[in-house]
C-alpha positions in Angstrom: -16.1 -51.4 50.7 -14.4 -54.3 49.5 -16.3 -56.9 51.6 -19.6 -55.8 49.8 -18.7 -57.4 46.9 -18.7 -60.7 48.5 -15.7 -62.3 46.1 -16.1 -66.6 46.3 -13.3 -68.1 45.6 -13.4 -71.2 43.3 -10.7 -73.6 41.8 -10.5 -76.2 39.2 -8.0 -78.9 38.0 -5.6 -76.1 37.4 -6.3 -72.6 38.4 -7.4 -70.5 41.7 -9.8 -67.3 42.0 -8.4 -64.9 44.3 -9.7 -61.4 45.4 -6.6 -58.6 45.2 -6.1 -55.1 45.8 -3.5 -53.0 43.8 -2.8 -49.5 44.3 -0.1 -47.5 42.8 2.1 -44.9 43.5 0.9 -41.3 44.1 1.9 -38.5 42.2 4.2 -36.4 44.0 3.4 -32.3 45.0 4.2 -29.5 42.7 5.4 -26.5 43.2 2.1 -24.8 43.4 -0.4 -27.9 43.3 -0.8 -31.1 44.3 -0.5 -34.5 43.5 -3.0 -37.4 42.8 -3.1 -40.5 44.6 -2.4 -43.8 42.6 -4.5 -45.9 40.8 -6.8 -48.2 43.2 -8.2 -51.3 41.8 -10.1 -54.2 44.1 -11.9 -57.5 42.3 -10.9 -61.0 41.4 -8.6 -62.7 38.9 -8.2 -66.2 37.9 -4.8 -67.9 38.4 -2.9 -71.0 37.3 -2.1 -73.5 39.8 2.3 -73.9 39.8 2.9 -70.3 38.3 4.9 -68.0 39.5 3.3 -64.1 39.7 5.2 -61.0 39.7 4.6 -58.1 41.8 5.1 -55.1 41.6 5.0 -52.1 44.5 4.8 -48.9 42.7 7.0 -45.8 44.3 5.7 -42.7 45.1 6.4 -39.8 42.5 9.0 -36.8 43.3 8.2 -34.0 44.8 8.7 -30.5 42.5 12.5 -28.9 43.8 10.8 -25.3 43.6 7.8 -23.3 43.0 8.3 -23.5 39.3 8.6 -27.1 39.0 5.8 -30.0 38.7 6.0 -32.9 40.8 6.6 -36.3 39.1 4.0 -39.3 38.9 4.6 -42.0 40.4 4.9 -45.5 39.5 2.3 -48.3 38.7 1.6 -51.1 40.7 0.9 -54.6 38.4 -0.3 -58.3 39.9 -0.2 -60.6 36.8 -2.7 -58.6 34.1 -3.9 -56.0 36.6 -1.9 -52.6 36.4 -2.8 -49.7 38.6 -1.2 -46.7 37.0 1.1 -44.1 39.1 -0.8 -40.6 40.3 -0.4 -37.5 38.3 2.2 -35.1 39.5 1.1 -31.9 40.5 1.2 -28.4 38.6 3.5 -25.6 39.4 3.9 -21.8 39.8 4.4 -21.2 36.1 3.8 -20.2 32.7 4.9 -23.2 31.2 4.6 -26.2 33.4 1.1 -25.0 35.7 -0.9 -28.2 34.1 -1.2 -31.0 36.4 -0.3 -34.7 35.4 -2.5 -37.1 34.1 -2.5 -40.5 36.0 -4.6 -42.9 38.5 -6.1 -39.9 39.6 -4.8 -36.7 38.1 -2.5 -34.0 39.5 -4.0 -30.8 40.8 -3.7 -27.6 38.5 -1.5 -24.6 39.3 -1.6 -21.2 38.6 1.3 -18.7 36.9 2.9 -16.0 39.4 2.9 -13.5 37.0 1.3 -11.6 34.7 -1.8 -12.5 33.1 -1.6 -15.5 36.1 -3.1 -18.1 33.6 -4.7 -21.4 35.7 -3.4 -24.8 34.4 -5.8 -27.4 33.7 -6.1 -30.6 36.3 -4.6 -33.8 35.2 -7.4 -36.9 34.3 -7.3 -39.8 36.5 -8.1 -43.5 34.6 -11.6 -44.9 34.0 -12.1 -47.7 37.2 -8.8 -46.3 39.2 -9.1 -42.6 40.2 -10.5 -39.1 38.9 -9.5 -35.8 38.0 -7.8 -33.3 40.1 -8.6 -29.6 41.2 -8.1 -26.4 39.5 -6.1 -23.2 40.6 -7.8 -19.6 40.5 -6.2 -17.8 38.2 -4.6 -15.2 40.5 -0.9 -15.9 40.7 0.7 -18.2 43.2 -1.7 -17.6 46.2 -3.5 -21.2 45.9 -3.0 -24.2 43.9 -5.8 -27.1 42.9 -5.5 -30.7 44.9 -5.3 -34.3 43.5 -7.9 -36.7 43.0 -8.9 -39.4 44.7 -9.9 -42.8 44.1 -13.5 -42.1 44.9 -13.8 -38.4 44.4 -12.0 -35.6 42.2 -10.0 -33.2 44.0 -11.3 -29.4 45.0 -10.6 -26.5 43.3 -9.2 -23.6 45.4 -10.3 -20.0 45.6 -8.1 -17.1 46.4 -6.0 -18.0 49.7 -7.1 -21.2 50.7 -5.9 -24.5 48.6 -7.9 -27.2 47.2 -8.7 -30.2 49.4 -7.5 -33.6 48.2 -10.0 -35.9 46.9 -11.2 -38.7 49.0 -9.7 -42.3 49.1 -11.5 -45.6 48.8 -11.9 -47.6 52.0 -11.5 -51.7 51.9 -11.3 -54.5 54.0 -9.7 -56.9 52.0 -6.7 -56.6 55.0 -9.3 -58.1 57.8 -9.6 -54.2 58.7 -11.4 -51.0 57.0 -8.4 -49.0 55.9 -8.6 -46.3 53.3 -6.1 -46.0 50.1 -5.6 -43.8 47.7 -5.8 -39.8 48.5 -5.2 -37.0 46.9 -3.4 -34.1 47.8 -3.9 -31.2 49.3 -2.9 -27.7 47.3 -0.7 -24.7 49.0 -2.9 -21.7 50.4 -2.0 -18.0 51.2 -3.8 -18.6 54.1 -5.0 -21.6 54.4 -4.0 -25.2 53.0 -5.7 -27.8 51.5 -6.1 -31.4 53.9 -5.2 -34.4 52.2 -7.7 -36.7 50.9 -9.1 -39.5 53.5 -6.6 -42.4 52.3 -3.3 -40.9 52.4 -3.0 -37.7 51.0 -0.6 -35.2 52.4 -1.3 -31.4 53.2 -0.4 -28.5 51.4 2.2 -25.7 52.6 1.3 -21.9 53.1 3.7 -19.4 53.5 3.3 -15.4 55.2 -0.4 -15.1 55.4 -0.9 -18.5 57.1 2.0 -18.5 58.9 4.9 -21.2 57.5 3.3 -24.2 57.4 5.1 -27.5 55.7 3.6 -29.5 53.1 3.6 -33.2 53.8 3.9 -36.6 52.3 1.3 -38.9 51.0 1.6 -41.8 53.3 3.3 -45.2 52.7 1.7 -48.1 51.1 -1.5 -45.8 50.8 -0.9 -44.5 47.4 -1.5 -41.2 48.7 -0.9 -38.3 46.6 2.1 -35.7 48.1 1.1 -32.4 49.0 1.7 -28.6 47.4 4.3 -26.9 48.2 4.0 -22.6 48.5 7.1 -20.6 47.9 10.1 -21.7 49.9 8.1 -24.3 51.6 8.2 -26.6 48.7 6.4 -29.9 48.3 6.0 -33.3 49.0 6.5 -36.4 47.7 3.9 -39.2 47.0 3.1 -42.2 49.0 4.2 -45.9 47.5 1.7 -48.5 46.7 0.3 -51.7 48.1 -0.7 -55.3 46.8 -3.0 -57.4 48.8 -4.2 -61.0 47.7 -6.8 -62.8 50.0 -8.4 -66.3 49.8 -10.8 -68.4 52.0 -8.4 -70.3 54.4 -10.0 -74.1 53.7 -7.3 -73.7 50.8 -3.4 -74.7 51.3 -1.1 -72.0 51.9 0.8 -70.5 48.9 3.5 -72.8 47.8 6.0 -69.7 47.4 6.6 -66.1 47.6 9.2 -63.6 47.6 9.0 -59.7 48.6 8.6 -60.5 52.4 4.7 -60.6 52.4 3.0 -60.8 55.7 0.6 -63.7 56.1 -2.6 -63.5 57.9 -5.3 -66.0 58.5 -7.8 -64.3 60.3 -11.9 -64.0 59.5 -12.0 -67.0 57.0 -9.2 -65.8 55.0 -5.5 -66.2 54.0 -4.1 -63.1 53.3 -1.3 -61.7 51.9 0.3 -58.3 51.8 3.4 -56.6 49.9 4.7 -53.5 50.6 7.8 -54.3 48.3 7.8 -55.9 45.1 8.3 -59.6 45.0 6.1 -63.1 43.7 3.7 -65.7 44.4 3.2 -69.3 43.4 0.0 -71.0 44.0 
C-alpha cells in the first residue's frame, strides 16, 4: 500500500519532494494469450522549484487481429526521470509468433495449433515494475498463459481452462485504495482466465465454453487486455496513470497542462493525469 511508506515531503531554497505514482500502458491480448499490465512504480523524487515537468500517459497496446497474431505492448508512462515501461503483448496461436512480449510485466505465452503444438515462453516483466507472465500447455490452441502483474506473475494454464492474470498493486496515493496494474487473463476451451485484481481484462473461449468475449484492460489502470480464442479475438490494453501528491500546508502548483484533477483531501494536494500534459512547481 502506498500510504505504508509514509513519504514526508521536504523543500529547500529551490527544490520540492513529492510522492508519485506512474503506471504504464498494458500490453494488449494475443491471439492465443494474454497481455501484461504496465509498469507500476510508487516512491518519491526531488524537484526544482520554477521547472516545468513533462508527462506522459502511456496508451494501451493493440490487441492481436487474429488467432495467429501477438498483441502489441503498450506504451510507457515517464514523470521527469521516472519511466514505467509499457506491458508485454501477448503470444499467439502459432509456430512462429507463440512467445509473449517482454515488458512492465511480461505477456502471457501461447501455444502453436498444429503439429508438434510447441508452448511459447512468457514475456519478463522489469526489476521494481512488474513480473513474468504465464505459460501455455503445449496442446494446440485450447488455452493460452496470462500476463503478469505488478505484484504477482501471471498463471500458467492447463488443458481447457486459461491462465489467470497476475495480480495488481493496490495504493492510496489518490486519497482511496485502488488497484493498478493487472494482467490478463488467457483464452480457455472451457474455461477463461479472470483478469488480474487491478485492471486486467478476461480471456475469450469459444465451443466448449460457450462464446464468451475477451475484454479490455481497464482505463488509467494499466491493465493488461485479455486473450482472444479463435474468432473471438482479443483485447486491447488499458492506458496508464500519473498521480503526484503533496502535504497541502504547501502552495498550489504554479502551472499545469493535461487537465489534471486537483484534490485536497486527507492532508494532501493531489494531482491526477489521465492524459499527458506538465507541471510547474
Amino acid at each position: 500500500m502506498f500510504a505504508a511508506k509514509n513519504f514526508l515531503l521536504t523543500t529547500t531554497a529551490a527544490q520540492i519532494t513529492v510522492d508519485y505514482l506512474v503506471v504504464a500502458g498494458g500490453g494488449g491480448g494475443g491471439g492465443n494469450a494474454a497481455g501484461g499490465a504496465g509498469g507500476y512504480q510508487e516512491s518519491s523524487i526531488l524537484l526544482s522549484l520554477s521547472t516545468s515537468y513533462s508527462i506522459t500517459i502511456g496508451g494501451g497496446g493493440s490487441a492481436a487481429g487474429s488467432q495467429s497474431a501477438q498483441g502489441t505492448s503498450g506504451s510507457n508512462s515517464v514523470l521527469s526521470s521516472v519511466t514505467s515501461t509499457g506491458g508485454g503483448g501477448g503470444g499467439a496461436s502459432s509456430t512462429t509468433l507463440q512467445n509473449g512480449l517482454n515488458g512492465g510485466s511480461g505477456g502471457g505465452g501461447g501455444s502453436s495449433s498444429t503439429s508438434p503444438y510447441n508452448a511459447g515462453t512468457a514475456g519478463s516483466g522489469t526489476a521494481g515494475q512488474g513480473n513474468a507472465g504465464g505459460l501455455a500447455v503445449a496442446t494446440g490452441s485450447t488455452s493460452g498463459g496470462s500476463g503478469g502483474g505488478a505484484s504477482a506473475a501471471g498463471t500458467n494454464s492447463s488443458v481447457n481452462t486459461g491462465g489467470a492474470g497476475g495480480a495488481g498493486t493496490a495504493s492510496t496515493i489518490s486519497g482511496a485504495s485502488v488497484t493498478y496494474a493487472g494482467g490478463g487473463g488467457g483464452c480457455g476451451y472451457n474455461v477463461a482466465g479472470a483478469g488480474g485484481a487491478g485492471g486486467g481484462g478476461t480471456g475469450a473461449t469459444w465451443v466448449g465454453g460457450g462464446t464468451t468475449p475477451s475484454t479490455a484492460g481497464t482505463t488509467n489502470r494499466g491493465g493488461g487486455g485479455g486473450a482472444g480464442y479463435a474468432t473471438n479475438l482479443a483485447s486491447a490494453g488499458g492506458s496508464g496513470i500519473v498521480i503526484i501528491r503533496y502535504p497541502n500546508t504547501y502552495p498550489d502548483a504554479a502551472s499545469t497542462t493535461g487537465l489534471p484533477t486537483y484534490a485536497n483531501t486527507g492532508g494532501y494536494k493531489i494531482y491526477t493525469w489521465t492524459s499527458s500534459g506538465s507541471i510547474t512547481f
